[in-house]
C-alpha positions in Angstrom: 41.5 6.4 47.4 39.8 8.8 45.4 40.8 7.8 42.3 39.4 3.6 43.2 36.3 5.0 44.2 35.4 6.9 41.1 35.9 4.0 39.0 32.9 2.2 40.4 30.6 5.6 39.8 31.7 5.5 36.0 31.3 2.1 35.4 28.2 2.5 37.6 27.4 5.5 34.7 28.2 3.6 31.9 25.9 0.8 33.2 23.1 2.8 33.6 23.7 4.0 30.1 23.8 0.4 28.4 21.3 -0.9 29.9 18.6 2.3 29.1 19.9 2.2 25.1 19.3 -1.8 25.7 15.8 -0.5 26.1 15.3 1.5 23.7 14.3 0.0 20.1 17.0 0.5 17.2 14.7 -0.4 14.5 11.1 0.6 14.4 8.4 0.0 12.0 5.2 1.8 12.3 2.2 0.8 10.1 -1.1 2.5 9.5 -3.8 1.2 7.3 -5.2 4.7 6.1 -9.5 3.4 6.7 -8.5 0.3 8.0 -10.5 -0.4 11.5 -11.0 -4.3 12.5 -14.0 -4.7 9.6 -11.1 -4.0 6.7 -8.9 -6.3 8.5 -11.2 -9.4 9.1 -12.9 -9.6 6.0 -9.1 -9.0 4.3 -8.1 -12.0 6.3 -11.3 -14.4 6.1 -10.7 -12.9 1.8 -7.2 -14.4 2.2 -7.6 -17.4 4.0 -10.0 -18.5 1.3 -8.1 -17.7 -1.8 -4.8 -19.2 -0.6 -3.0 -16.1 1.0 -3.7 -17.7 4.5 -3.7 -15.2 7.5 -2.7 -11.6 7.9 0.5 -11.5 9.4 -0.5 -8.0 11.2 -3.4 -9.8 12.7 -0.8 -12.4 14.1 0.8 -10.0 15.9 0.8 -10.8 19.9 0.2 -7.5 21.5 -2.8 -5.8 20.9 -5.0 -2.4 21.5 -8.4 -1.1 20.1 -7.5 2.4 19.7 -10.0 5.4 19.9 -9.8 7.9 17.1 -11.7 11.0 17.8 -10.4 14.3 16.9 -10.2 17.6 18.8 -13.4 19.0 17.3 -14.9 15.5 15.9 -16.2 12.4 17.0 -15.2 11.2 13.3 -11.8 12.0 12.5 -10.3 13.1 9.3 -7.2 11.8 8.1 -5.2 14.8 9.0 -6.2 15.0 13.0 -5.6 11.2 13.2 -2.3 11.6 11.7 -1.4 14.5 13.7 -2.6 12.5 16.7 -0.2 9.3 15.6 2.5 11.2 15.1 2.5 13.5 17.7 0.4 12.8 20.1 -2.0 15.5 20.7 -5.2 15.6 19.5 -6.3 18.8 16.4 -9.0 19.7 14.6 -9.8 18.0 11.2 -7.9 19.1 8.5 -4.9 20.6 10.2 -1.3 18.6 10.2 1.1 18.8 13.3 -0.4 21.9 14.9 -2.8 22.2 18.0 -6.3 23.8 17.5 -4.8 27.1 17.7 -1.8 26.8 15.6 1.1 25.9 18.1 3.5 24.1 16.2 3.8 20.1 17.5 7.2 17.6 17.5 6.1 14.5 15.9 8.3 10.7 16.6 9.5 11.2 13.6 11.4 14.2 13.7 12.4 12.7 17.5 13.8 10.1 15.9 15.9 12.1 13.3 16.8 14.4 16.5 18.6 11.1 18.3 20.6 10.5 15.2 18.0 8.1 13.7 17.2 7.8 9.7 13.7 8.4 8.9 11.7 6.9 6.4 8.5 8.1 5.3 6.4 5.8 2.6 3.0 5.7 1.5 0.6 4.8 -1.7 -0.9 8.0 -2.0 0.5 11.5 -2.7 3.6 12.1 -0.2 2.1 15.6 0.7 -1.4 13.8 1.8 -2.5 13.7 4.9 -1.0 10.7 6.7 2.4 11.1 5.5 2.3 14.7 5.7 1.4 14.0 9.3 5.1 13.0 10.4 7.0 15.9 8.7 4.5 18.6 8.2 3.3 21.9 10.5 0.3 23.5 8.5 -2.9 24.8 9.5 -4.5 23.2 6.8 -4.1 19.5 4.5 -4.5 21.3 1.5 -1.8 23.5 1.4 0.1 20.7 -0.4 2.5 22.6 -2.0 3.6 24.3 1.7 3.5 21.0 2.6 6.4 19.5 0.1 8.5 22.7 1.7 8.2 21.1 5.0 8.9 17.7 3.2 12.4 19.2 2.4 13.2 20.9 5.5 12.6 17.9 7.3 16.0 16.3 6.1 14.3 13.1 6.7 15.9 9.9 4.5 13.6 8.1 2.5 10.2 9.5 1.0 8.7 7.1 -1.4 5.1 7.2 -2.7 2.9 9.2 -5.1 4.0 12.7 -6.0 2.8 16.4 -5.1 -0.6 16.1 -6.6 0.3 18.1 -9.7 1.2 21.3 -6.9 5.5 20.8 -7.1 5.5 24.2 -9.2 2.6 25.9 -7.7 3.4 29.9 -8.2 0.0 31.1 -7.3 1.4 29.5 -3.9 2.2 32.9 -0.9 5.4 30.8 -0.2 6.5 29.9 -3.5 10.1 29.4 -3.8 10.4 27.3 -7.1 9.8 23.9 -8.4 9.4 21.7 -4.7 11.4 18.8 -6.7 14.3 21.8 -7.7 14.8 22.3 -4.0 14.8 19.0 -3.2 17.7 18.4 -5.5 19.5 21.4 -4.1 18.9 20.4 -0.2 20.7 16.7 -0.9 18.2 14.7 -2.3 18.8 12.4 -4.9 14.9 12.2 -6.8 13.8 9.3 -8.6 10.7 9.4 -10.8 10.4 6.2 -12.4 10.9 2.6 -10.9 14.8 2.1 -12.6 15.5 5.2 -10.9 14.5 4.3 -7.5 16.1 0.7 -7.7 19.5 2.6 -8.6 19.3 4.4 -4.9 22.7 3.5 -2.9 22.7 3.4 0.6 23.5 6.7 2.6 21.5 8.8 0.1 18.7 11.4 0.9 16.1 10.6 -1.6 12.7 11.5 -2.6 11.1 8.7 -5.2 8.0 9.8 -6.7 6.3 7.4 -9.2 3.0 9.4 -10.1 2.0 13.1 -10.1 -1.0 11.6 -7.8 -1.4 8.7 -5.9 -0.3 5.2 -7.2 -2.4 2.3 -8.5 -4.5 0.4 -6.7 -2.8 -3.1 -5.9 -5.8 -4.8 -7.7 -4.6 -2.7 -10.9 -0.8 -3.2 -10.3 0.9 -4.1 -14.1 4.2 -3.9 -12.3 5.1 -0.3 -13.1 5.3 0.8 -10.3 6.5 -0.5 -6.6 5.0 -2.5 -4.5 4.5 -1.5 -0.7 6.4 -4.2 -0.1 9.3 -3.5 -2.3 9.0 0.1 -1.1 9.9 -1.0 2.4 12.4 -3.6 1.6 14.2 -1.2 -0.3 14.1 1.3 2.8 15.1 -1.1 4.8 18.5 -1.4 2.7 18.6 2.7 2.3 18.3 3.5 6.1 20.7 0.8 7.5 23.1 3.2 10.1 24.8 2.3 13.0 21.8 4.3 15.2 19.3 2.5 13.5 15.9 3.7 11.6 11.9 4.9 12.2 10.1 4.1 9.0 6.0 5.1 8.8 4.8 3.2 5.9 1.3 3.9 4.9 -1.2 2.0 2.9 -2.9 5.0 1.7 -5.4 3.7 -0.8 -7.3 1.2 1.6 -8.8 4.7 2.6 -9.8 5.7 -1.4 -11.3 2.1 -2.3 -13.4 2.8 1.3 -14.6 6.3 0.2 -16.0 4.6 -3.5 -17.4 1.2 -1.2 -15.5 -1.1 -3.4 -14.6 -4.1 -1.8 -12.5 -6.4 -3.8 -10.3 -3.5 -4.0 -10.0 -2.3 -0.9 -9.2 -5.5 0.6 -6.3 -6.1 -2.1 -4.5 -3.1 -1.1 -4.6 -4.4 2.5 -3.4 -7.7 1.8 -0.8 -5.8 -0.3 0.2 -3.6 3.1 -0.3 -7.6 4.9 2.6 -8.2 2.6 5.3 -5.1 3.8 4.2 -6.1 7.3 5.5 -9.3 6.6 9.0 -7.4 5.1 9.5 -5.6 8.5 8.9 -9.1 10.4 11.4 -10.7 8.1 14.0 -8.0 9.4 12.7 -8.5 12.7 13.2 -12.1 12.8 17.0 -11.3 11.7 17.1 -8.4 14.5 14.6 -10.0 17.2 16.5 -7.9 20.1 16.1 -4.4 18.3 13.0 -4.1 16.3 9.5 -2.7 17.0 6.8 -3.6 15.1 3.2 -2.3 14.9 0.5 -1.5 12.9 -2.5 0.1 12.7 -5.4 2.4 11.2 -6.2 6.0 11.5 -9.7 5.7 10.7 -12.3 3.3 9.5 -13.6 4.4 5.9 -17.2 3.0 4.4 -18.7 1.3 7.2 -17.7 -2.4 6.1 -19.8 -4.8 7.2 -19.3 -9.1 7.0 -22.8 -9.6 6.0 -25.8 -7.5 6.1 -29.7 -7.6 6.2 -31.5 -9.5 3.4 -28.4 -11.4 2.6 -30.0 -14.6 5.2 -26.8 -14.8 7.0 -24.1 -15.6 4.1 -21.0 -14.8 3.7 -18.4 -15.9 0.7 -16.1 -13.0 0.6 -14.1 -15.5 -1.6 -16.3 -14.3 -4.4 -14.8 -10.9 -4.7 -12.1 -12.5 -6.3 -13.9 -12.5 -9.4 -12.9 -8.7 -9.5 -10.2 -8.0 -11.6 -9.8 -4.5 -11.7 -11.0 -1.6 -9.7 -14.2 -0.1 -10.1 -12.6 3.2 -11.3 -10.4 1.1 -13.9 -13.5 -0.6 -15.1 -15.1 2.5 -15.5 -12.2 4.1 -17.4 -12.8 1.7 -19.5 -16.4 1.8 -20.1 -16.1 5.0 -21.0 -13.5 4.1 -23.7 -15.3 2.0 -25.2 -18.6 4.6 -25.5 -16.3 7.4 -26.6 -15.0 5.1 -29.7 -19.0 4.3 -30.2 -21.6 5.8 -28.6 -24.3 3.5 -29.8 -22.6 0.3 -28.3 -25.0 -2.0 -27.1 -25.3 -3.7 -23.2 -25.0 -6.7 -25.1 -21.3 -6.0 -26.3 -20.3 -4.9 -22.6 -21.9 -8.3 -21.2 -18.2 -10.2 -21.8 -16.6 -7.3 -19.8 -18.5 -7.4 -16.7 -18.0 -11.4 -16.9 -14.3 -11.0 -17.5 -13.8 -8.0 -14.7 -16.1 -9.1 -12.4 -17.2 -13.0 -12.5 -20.2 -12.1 -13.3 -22.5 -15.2 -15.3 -25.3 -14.2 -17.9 -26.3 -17.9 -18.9 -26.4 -21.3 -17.0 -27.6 -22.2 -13.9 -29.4 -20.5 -11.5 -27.4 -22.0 -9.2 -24.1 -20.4 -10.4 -23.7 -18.2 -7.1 -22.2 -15.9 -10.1 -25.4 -15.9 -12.0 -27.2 -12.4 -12.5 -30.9 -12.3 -11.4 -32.8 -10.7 -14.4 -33.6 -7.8 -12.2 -29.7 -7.0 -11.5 -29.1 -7.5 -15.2 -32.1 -4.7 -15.1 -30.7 -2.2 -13.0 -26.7 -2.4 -14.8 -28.3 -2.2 -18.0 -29.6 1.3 -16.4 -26.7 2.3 -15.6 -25.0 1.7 -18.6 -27.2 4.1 -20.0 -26.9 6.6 -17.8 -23.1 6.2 -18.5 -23.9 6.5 -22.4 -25.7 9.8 -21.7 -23.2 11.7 -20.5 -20.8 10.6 -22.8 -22.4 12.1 -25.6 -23.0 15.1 -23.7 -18.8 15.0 -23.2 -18.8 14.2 -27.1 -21.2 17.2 -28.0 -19.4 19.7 -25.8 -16.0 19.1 -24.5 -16.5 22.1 -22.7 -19.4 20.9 -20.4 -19.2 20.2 -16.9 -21.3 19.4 -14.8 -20.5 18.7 -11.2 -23.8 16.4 -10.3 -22.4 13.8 -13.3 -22.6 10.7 -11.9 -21.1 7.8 -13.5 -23.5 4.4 -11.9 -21.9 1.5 -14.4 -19.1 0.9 -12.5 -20.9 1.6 -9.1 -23.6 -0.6 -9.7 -21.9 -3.4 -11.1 -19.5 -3.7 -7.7 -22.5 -3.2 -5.3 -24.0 -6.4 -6.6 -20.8 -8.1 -6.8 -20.3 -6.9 -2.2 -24.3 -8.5 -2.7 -23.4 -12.3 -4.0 -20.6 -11.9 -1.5 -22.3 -11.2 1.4 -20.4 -7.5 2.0 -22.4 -4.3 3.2 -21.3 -0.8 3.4 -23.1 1.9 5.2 -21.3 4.9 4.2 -19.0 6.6 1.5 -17.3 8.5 4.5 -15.5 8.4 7.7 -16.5 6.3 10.6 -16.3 6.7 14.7 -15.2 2.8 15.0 -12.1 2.0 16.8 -9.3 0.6 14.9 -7.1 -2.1 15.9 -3.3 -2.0 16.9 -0.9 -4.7 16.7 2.3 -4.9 18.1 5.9 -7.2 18.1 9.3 -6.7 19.2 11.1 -4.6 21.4 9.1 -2.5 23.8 6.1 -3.9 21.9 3.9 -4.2 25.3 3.5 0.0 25.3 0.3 -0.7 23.4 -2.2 -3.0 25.1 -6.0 -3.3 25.5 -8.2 0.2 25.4 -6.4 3.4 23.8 -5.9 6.2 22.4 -4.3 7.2 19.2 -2.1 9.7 21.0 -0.9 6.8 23.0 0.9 5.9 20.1 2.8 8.6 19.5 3.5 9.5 23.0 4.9 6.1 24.2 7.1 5.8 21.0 8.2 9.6 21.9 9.4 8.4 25.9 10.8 5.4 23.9 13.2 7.2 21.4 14.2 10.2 23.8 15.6 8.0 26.2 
């Protein structure tokens, strides 16, 4: 009798059992659009829709949350508080990664996830040490420390890091805790590093690797020749890498929405969201094969620039489709600019007039109704700016040795700000903002994250989800 009653308990057990793993996502995706509040992703998507993209797939997403972002010590958060809040569901002061305000040391999902057996993936477009990466894998009291960072980077034994590189800080011996070259002990803890595209193509499944395609960050998506990989490719390729039989957690940042925020450069800054638009759409092809198994969601840590869909003195119009008369970023452009003044100082406005119509759409001669055409008085104001550009070139010719840290190269600057003017786009600050960013959710357990929250919610719901 004993021994017919105990087999109902354990299959009783091994009922409870299935049906709490049947809960629990095998496959989860987590997003974050580094400055990307609801302005970065409705102006992206009204952008797409009118050159042909169509609409975001992240804003497509049924489940959905406008997420608070404060830090411990800030209304406006920095990129390390918000990540440490994402990741690990507390809230910090700015500037410090996966510790409290006084230094305790926090668990973030990810490491959760590589606790339960998972492989972890950590991409992202900017340096891997930076803050939102750095976020998932990283205990520090401050974001700077990049090359203590890359330590924790391999101690983590995480999977897959893919991204920019150390930010010219792998070998830093001035470092307290230098050890040796960060990429040295990489090799030595297991990981296979790539640092070129071929490289990283040539990864085989089951590897730890580290691919790092730039000492910095990588190229904006506007600038992309192909070089390097594309978010996209990034997570497709991770998707192949971490395939195991207890499934993956792979953060995948689009880091540089944040940078073309910082410099207000629209056209740019809504590429490289449509380009993160496009490795949300590589997760929901997985999904789609994996419907049962997958979570989905993205979301932003921060807004960056104050982006606005139309502003005063504009008389109510919009065409965000004419940004796609920028062909480069503004910091390309300028690269340029200056190349061309370095060959020859004395190079007139008049021999720069085809490059700002080739880069930018901009139209000297023709109608006034070209929506294109420059008003004499912005012709005015670029052709200042091109020589204030000119000046400190020569200074830079005169004395290599010069610097001065109040330099301010307008060319570029000014030539984007009246392009955001035709189109209708207002900024209202080179920094951080207090907005709420938008989540989205699909999948598995993708109901955790509805209406008003916080970004610790995030964190903490995916933490009860993975432990279970």
């Amino acid at each position: 009798m004993k021994i017919l009653k105990s087999i109902p308990v354990v299959a009783c057990a091994l009922c409870i059992t299935t049906v709490v793993a049947a809960q629990k996502p095998k496959y989860v995706f987590l997003f974050i659009g580094d400055g990307m509040s609801t302005p970065q992703r409705m102006v992206a998507e009204e952008f797409a829709s009118k050159i042909g993209y169509g609409n975001l797939a992240m804003n497509r997403l049924p489940y959905q949350a406008s997420t608070r972002t404060k830090s411990a010590n800030s209304v406006i958060t920095d990129s390390a508080a918000a990540a440490t809040a994402i990741a690990c569901g507390a809230k910090t002061d700015n500037g410090k990664l996966g510790v409290t305000p006084d230094g305790a040391r926090l668990e973030s999902v990810a490491e959760i996830a590589k606790r339960q057996g998972m492989k972890v993936g950590i991409i992202t477009t900017v340096t891997i040490v930076h803050a939102t990466p750095a976020g998932f894998y990283a205990h520090r009291p401050s974001r700077g420390l990049s090359y203590q960072i890359a330590l924790d980077l391999v101690a983590s034994g995480f999977d897959y890091f893919a991204g920019g590189g150390v930010g010219g800080k792998a070998d830093d011996r001035k470092d307290p805790e230098y050890r040796g070259n960060v990429f040295g002990l990489a090799r030595a803890a297991g990981y296979t590093v790539a640092t070129n595209k071929a490289q990283w193509a040539a990864l085989a499944p089951g590897s730890k690797s580290w691919s790092a395609f730039a000492e910095s960050a990588l190229d904006f998506a506007i600038d992309a020749d192909g070089s390097q990989p594309t978010l996209a490719e990034l997570v497709e390729k991770g998707i192949e890498l971490l395939q195991s039989p207890s499934g993956f957690f792979m953060m995948c940042e689009g880091g540089k929405v944040d940078y073309a925020g910082h410099a207000n450069d629209a056209a740019t800054n809504l590429r490289d969201v449509i380009a993160l638009d496009e490795a949300v759409k590589v997760a929901l092809a997985f999904a789609a094969k994996h419907p049962e198994d997958t979570l989905v969601i993205t979301t932003g840590d921060h807004e960056t620039g104050g982006l606005s869909m139309g502003f005063a003195g504009t008389g109510g119009r919009f065409k965000v489709e004419m940004l796609a008369g920028q062909k480069c970023s503004a910091e390309r452009f300028s690269s340029a600019v200056k190349g061309i003044l370095r060959k020859d100082p004395e190079t007139p406005f008049k021999a720069v007039e085809p490059l700002l119509a080739e880069k930018f759409g901009f139209v000297f001669e023709g109608s006034d109704k070209d929506p294109m055409k420059l008003r004499p008085d912005e012709i005015k104001e670029l052709m200042k700016a091109f020589e204030n550009d000119r000046g400190y070139v020569k200074r830079e010719i005169a004395d290599t040795t010069a610097h001065d840290v109040k330099r301010r190269y307008l060319f570029a600057s000014v030539a984007k700000r009246v392009l955001a003017a035709h189109a209708g786009v207002g900024w209202s600050s080179g920094g951080h903002t207090a907005l709420p960013t938008l989540t989205t959710a699909q999948g598995k357990c993708a109901d955790i994250l509805v209406g008003m929250e916080d970004n610790t919610d995030i964190a903490n719901r995916l933490k009860k989800l993975l432990a279970r």
